[in-house]
PDB file of N, CA, C and O in Angstrom, chain B, residues numbered from 101:
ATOM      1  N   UNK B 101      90.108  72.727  99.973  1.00  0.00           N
ATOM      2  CA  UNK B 101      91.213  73.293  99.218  1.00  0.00           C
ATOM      3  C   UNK B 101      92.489  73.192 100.039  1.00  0.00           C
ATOM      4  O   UNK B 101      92.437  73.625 101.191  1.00  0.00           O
ATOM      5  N   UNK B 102      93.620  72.679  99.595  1.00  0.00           N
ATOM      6  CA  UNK B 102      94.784  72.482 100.209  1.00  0.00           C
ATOM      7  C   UNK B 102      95.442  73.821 100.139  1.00  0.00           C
ATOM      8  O   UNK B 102      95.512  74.562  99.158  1.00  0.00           O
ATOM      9  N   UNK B 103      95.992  74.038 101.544  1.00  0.00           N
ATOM     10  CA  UNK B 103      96.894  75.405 101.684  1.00  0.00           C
ATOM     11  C   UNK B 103      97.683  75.259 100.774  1.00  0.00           C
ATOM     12  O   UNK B 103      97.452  74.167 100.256  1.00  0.00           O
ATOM     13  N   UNK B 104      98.709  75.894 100.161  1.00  0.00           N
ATOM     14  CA  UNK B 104      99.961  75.627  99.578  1.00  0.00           C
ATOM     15  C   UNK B 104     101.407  76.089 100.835  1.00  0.00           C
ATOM     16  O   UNK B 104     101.640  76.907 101.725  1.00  0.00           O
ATOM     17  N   UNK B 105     102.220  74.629  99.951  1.00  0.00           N
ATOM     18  CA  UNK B 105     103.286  74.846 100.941  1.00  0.00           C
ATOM     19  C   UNK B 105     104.199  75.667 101.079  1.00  0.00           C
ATOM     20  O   UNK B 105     104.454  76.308 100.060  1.00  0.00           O
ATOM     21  N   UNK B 106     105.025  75.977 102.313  1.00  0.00           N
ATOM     22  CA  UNK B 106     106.036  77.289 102.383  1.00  0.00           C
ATOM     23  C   UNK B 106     106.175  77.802 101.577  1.00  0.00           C
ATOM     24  O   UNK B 106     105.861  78.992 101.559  1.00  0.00           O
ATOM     25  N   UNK B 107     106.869  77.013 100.177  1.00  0.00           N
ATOM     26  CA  UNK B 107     107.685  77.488  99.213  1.00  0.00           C
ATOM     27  C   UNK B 107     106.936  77.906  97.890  1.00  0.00           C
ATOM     28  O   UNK B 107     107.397  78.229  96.795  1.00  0.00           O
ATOM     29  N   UNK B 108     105.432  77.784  98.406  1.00  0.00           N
ATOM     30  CA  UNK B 108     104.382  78.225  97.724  1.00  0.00           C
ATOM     31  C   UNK B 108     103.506  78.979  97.817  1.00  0.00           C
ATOM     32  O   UNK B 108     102.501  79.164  97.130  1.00  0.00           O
ATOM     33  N   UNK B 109     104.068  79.657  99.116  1.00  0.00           N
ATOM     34  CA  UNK B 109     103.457  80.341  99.937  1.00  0.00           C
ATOM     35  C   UNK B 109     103.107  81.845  99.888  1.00  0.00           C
ATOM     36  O   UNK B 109     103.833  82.374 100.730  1.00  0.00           O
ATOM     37  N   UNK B 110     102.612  82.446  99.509  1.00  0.00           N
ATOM     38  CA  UNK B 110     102.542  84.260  99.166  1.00  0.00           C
ATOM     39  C   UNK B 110     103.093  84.983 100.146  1.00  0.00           C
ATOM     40  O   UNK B 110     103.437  86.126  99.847  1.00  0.00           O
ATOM     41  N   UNK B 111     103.274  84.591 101.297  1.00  0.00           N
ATOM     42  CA  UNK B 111     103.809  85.345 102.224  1.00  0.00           C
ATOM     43  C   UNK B 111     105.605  85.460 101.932  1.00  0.00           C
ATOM     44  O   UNK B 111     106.279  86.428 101.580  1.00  0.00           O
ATOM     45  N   UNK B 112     106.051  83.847 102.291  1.00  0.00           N
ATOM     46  CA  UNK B 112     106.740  83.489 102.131  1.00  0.00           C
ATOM     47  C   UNK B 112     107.571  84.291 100.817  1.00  0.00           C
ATOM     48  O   UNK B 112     108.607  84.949 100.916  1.00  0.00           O
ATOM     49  N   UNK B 113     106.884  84.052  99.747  1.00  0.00           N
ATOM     50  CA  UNK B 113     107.643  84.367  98.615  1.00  0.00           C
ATOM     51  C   UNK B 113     107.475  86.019  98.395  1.00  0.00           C
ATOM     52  O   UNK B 113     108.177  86.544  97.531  1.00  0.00           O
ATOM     53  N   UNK B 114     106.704  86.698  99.041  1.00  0.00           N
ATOM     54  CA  UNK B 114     106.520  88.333  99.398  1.00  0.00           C
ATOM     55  C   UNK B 114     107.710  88.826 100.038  1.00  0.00           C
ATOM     56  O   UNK B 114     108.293  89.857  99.702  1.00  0.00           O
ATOM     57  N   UNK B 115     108.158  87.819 101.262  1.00  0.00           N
ATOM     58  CA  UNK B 115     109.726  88.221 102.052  1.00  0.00           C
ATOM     59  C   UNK B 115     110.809  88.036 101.362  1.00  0.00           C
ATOM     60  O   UNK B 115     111.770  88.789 101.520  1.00  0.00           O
ATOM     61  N   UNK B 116     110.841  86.757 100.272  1.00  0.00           N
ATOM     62  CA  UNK B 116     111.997  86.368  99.539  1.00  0.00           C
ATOM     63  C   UNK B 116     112.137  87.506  98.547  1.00  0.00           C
ATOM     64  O   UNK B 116     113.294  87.825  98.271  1.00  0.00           O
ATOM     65  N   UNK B 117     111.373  88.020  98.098  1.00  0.00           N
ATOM     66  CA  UNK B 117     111.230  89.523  96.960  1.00  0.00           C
ATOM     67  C   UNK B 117     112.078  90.712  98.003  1.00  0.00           C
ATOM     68  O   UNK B 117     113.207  91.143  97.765  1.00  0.00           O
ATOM     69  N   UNK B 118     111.228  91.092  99.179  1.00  0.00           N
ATOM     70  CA  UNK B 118     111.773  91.812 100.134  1.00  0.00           C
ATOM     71  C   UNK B 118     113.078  91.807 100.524  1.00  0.00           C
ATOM     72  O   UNK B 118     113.818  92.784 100.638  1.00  0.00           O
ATOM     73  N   UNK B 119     113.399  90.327 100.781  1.00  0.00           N
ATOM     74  CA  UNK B 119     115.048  90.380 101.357  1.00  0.00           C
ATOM     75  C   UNK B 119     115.791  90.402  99.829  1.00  0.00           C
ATOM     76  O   UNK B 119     116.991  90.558 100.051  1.00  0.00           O
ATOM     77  N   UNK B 120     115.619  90.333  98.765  1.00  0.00           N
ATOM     78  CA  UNK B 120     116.272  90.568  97.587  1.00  0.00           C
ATOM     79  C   UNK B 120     116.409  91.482  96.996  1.00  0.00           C
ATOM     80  O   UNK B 120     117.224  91.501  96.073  1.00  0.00           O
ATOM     81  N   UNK B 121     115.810  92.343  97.256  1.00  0.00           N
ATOM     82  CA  UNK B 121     115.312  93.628  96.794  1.00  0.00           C
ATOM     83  C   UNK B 121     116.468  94.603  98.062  1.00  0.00           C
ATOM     84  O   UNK B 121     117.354  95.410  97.783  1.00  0.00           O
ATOM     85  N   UNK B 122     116.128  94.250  99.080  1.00  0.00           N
ATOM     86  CA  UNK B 122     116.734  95.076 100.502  1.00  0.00           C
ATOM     87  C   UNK B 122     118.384  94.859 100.093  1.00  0.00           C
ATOM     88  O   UNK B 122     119.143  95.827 100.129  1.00  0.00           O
ATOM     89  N   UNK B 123     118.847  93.550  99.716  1.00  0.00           N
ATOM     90  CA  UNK B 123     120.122  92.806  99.465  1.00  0.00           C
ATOM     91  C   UNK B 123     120.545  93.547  98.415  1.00  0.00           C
ATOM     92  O   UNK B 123     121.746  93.796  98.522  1.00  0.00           O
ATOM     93  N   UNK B 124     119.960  94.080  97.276  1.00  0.00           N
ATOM     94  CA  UNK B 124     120.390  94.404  95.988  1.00  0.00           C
ATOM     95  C   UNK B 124     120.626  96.332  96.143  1.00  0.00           C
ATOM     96  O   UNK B 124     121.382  97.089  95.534  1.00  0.00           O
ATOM     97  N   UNK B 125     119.725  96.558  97.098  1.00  0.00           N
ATOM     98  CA  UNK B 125     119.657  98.322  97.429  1.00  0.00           C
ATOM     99  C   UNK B 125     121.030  98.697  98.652  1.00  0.00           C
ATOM    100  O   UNK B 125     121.565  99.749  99.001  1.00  0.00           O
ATOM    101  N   UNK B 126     121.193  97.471  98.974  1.00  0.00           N
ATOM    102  CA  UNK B 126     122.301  97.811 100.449  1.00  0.00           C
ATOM    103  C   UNK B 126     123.980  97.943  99.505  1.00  0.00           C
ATOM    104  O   UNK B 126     124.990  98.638  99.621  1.00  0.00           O
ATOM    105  N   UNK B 127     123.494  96.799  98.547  1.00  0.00           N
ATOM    106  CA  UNK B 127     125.331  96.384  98.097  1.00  0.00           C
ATOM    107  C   UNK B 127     126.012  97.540  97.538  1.00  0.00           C
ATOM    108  O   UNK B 127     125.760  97.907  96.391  1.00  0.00           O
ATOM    109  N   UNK B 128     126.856  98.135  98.274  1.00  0.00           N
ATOM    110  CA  UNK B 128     128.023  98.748  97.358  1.00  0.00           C
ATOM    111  C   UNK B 128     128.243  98.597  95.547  1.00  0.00           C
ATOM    112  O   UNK B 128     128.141  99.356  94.582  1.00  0.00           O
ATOM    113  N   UNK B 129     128.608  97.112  95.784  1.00  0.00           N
ATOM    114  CA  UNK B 129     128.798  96.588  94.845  1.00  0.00           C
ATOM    115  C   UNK B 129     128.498  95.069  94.165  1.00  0.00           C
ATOM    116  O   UNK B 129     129.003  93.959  94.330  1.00  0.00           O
ATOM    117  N   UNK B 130     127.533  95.541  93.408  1.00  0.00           N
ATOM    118  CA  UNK B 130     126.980  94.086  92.829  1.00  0.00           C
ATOM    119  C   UNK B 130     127.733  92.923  92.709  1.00  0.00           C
ATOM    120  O   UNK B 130     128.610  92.856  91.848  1.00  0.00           O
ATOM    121  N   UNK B 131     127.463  91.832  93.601  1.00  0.00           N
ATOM    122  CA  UNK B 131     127.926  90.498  93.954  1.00  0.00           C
ATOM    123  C   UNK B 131     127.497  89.840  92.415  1.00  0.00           C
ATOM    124  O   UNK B 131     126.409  89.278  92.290  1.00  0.00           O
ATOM    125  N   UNK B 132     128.083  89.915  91.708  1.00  0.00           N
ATOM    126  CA  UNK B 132     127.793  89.347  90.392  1.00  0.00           C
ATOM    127  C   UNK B 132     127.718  87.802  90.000  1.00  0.00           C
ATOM    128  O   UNK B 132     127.288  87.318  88.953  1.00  0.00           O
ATOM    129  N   UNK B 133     128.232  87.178  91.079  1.00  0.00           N
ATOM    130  CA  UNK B 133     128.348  85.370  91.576  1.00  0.00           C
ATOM    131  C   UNK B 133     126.943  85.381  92.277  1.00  0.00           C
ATOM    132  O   UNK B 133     126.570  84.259  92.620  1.00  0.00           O
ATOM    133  N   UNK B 134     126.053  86.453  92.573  1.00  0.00           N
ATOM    134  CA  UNK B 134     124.773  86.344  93.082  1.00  0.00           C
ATOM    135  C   UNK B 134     124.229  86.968  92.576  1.00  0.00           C
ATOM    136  O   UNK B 134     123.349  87.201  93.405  1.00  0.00           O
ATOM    137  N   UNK B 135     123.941  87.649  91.561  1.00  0.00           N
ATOM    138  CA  UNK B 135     122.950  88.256  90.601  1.00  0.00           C
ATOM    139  C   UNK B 135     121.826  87.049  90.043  1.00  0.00           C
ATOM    140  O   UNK B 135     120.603  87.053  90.182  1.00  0.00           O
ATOM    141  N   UNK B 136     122.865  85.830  89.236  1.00  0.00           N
ATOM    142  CA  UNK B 136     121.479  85.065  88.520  1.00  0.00           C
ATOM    143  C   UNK B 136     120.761  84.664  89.673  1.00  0.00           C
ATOM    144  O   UNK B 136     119.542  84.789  89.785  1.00  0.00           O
ATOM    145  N   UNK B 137     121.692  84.067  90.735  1.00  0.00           N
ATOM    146  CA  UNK B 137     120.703  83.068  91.303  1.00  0.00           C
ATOM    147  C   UNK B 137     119.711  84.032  92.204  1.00  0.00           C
ATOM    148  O   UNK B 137     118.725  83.458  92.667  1.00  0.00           O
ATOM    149  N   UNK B 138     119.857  85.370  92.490  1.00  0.00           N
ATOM    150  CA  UNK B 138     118.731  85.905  93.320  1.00  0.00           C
ATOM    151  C   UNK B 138     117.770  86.219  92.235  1.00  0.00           C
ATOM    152  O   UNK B 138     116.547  86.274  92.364  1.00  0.00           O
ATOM    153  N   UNK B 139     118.686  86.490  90.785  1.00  0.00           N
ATOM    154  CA  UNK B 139     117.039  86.638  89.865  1.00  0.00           C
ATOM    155  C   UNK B 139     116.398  85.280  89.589  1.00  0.00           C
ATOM    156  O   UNK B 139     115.168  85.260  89.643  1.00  0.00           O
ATOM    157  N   UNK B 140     117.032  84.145  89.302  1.00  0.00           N
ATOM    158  CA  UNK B 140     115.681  82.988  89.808  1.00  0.00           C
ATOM    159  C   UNK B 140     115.276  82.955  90.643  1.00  0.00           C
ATOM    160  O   UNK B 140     114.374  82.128  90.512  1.00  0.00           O
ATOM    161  N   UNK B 141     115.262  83.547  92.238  1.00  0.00           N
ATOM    162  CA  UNK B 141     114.767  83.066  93.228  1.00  0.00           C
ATOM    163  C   UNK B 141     113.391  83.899  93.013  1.00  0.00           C
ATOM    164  O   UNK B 141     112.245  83.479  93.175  1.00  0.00           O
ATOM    165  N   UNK B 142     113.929  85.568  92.485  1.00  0.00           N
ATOM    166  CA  UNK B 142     112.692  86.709  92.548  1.00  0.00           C
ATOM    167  C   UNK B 142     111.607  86.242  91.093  1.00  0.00           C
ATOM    168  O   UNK B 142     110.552  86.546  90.536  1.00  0.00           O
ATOM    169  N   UNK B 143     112.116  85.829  91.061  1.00  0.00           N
ATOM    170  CA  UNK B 143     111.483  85.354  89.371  1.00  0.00           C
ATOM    171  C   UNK B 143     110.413  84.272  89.778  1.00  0.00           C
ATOM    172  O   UNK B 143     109.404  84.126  89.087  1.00  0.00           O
ATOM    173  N   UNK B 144     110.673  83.403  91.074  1.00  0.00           N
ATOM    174  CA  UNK B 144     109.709  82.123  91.025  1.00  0.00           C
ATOM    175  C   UNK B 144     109.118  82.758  92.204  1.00  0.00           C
ATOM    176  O   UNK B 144     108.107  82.207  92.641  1.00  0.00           O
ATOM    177  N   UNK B 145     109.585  83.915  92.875  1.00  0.00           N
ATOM    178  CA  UNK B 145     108.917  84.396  93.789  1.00  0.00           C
ATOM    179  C   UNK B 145     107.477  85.485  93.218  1.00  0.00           C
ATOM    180  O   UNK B 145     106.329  85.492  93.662  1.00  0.00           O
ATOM    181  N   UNK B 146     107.876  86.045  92.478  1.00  0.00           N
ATOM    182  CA  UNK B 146     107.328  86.798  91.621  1.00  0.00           C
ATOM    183  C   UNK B 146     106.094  85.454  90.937  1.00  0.00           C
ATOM    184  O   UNK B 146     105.240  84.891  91.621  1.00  0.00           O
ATOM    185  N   UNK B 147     106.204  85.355  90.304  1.00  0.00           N
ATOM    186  CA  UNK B 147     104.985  84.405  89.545  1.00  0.00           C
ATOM    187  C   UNK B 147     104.325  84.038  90.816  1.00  0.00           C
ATOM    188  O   UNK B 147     103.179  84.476  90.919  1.00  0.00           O
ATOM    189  N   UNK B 148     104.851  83.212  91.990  1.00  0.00           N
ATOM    190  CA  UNK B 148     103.691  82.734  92.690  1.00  0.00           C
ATOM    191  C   UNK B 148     103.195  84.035  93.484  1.00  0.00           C
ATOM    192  O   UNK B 148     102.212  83.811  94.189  1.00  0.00           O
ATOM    193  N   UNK B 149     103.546  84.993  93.505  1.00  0.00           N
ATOM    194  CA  UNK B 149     102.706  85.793  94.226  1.00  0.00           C
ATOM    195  C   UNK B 149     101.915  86.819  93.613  1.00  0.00           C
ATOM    196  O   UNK B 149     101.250  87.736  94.094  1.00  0.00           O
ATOM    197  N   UNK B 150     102.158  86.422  92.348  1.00  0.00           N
ATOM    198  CA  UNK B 150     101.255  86.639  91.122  1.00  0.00           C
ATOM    199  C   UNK B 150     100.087  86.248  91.237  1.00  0.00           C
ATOM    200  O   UNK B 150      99.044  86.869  91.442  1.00  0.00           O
ATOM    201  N   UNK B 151     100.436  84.509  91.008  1.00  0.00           N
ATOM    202  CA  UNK B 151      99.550  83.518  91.087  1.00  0.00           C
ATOM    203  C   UNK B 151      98.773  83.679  92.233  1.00  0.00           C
ATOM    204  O   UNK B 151      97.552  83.675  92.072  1.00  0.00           O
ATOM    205  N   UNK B 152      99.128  83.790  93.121  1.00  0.00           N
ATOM    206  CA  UNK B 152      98.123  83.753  94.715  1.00  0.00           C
ATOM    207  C   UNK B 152      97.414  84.892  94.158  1.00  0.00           C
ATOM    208  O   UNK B 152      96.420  84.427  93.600  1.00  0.00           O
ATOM    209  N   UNK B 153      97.436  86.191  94.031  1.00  0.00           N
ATOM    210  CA  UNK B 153      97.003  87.142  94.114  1.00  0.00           C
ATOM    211  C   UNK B 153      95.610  87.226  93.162  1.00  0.00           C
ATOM    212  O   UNK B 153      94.534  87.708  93.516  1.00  0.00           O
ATOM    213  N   UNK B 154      95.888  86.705  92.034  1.00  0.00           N
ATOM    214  CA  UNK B 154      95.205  86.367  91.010  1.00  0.00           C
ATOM    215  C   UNK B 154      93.935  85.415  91.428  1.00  0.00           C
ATOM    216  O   UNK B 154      92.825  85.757  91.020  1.00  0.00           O
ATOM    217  N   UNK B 155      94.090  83.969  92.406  1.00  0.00           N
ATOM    218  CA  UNK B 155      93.660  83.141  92.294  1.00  0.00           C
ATOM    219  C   UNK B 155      92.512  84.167  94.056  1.00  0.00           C
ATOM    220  O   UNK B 155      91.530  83.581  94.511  1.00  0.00           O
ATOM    221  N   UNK B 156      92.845  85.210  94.510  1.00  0.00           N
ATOM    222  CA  UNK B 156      92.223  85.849  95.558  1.00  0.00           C
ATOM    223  C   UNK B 156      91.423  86.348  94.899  1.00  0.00           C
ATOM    224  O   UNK B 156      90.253  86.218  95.259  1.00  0.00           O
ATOM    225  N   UNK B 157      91.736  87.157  93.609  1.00  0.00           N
ATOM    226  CA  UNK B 157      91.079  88.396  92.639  1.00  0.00           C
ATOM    227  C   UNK B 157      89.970  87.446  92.345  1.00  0.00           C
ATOM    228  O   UNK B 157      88.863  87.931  92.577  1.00  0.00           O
ATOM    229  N   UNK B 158      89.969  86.031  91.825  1.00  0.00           N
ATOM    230  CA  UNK B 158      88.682  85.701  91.628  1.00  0.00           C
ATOM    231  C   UNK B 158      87.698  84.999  92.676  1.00  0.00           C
ATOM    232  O   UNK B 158      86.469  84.973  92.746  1.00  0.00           O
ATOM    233  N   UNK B 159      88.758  84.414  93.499  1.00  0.00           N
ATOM    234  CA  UNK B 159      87.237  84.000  94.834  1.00  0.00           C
ATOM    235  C   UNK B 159      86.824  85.250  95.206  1.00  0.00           C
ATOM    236  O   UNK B 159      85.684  85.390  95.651  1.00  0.00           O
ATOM    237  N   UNK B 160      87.293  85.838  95.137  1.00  0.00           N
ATOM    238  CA  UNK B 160      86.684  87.764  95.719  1.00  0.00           C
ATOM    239  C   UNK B 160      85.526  88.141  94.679  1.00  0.00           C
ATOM    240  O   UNK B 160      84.507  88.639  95.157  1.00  0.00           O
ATOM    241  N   UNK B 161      85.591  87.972  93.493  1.00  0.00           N
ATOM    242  CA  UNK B 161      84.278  88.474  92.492  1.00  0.00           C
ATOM    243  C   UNK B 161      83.041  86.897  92.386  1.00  0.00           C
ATOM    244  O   UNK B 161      81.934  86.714  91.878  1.00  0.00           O
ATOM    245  N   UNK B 162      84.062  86.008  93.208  1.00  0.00           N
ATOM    246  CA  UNK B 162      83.044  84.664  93.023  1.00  0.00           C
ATOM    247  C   UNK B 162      81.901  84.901  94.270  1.00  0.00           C
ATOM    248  O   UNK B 162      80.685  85.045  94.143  1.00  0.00           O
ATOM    249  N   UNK B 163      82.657  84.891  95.426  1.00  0.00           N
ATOM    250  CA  UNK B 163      82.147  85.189  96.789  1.00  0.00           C
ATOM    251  C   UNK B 163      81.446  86.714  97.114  1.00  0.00           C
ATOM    252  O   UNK B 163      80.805  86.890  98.150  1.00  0.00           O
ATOM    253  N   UNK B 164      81.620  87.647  96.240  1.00  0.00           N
ATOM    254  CA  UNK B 164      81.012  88.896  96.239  1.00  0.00           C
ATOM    255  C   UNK B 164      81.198  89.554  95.409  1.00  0.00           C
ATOM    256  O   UNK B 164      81.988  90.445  95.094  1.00  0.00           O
ATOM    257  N   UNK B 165      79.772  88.678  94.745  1.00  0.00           N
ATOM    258  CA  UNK B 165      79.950  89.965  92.987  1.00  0.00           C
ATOM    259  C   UNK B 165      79.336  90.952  92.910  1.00  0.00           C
ATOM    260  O   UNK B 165      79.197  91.546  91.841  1.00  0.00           O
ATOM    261  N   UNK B 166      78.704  91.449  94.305  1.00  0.00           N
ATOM    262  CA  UNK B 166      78.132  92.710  94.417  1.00  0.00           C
ATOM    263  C   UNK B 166      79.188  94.074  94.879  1.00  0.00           C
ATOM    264  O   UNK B 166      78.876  95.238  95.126  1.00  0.00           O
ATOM    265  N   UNK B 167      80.430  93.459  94.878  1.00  0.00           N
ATOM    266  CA  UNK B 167      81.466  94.177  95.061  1.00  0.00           C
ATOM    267  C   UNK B 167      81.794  95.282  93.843  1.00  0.00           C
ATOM    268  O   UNK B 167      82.109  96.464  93.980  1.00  0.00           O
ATOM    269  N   UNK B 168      81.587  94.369  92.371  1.00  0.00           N
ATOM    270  CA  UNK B 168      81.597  94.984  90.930  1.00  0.00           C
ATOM    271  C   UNK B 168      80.604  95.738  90.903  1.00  0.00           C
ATOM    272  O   UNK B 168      80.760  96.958  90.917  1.00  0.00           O
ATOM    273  N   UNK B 169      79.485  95.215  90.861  1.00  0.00           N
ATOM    274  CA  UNK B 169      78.255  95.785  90.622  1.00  0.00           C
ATOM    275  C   UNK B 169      78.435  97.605  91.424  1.00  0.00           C
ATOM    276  O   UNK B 169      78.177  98.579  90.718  1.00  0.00           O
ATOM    277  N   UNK B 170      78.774  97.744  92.523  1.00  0.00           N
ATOM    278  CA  UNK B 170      78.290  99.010  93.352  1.00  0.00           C
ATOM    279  C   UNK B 170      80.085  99.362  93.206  1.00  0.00           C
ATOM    280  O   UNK B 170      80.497  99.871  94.249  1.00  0.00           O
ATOM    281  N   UNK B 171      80.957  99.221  92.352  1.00  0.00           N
ATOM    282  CA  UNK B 171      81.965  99.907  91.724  1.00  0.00           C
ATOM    283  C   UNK B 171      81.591 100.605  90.715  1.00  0.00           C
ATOM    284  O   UNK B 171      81.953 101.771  90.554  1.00  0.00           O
ATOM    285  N   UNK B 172      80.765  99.926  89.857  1.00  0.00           N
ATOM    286  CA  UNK B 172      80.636 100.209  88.472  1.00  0.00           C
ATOM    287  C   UNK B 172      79.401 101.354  88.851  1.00  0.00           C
ATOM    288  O   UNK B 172      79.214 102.357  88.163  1.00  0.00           O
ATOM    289  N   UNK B 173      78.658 101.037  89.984  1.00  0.00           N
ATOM    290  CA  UNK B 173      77.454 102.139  90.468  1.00  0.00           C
ATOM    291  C   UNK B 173      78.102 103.348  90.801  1.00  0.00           C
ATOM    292  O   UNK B 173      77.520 104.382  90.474  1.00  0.00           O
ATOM    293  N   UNK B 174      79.027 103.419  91.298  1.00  0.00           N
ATOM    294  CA  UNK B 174      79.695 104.212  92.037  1.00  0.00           C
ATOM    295  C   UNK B 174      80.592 105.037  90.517  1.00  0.00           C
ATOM    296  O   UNK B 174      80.604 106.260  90.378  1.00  0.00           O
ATOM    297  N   UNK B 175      81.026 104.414  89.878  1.00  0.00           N
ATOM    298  CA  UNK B 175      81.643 104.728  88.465  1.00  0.00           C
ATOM    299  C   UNK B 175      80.945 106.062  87.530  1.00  0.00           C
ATOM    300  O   UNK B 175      81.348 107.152  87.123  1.00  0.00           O
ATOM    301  N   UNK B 176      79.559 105.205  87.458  1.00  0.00           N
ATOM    302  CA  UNK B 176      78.237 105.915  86.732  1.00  0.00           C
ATOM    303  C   UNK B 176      77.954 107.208  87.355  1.00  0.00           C
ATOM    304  O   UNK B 176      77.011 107.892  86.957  1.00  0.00           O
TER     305      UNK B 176
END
């Protein structure tokens, strides 16, 4: 399975959310010449760390489906 690159990266795109988020809570006053383009950046940051997260959620029930099983035991 090929890593994915930087810009595909969950980490990567976890900090780009972070520093946008930190950028948007600091400003006085909303830089409005930087509003769209940090919401496309959080927007493609957002989906892939969606996507990663998602694509963990299932090697995790693939690689240990006794993980469900003694949730759902534990549930009962």
């Amino acid at each position: 399975m090929k890593a994915p690159d930087k810009a595909e990266n969950f980490t990567h795109s976890y900090e780009t959310l972070k520093t946008i988020a930190e950028t948007l809570r600091n400003q006085r006053e909303p830089n409005v010449d930087e509003l769209i383009p940090m919401l496309e950046a959080a927007t493609k940051a957002y989906k892939i760390c969606q996507s990663r997260l998602a694509s963990v959620q299932l090697a995790l029930k693939e690689y240990l489906p006794q993980t469900d099983d003694a949730a759902k035991e534990e549930i009962s």
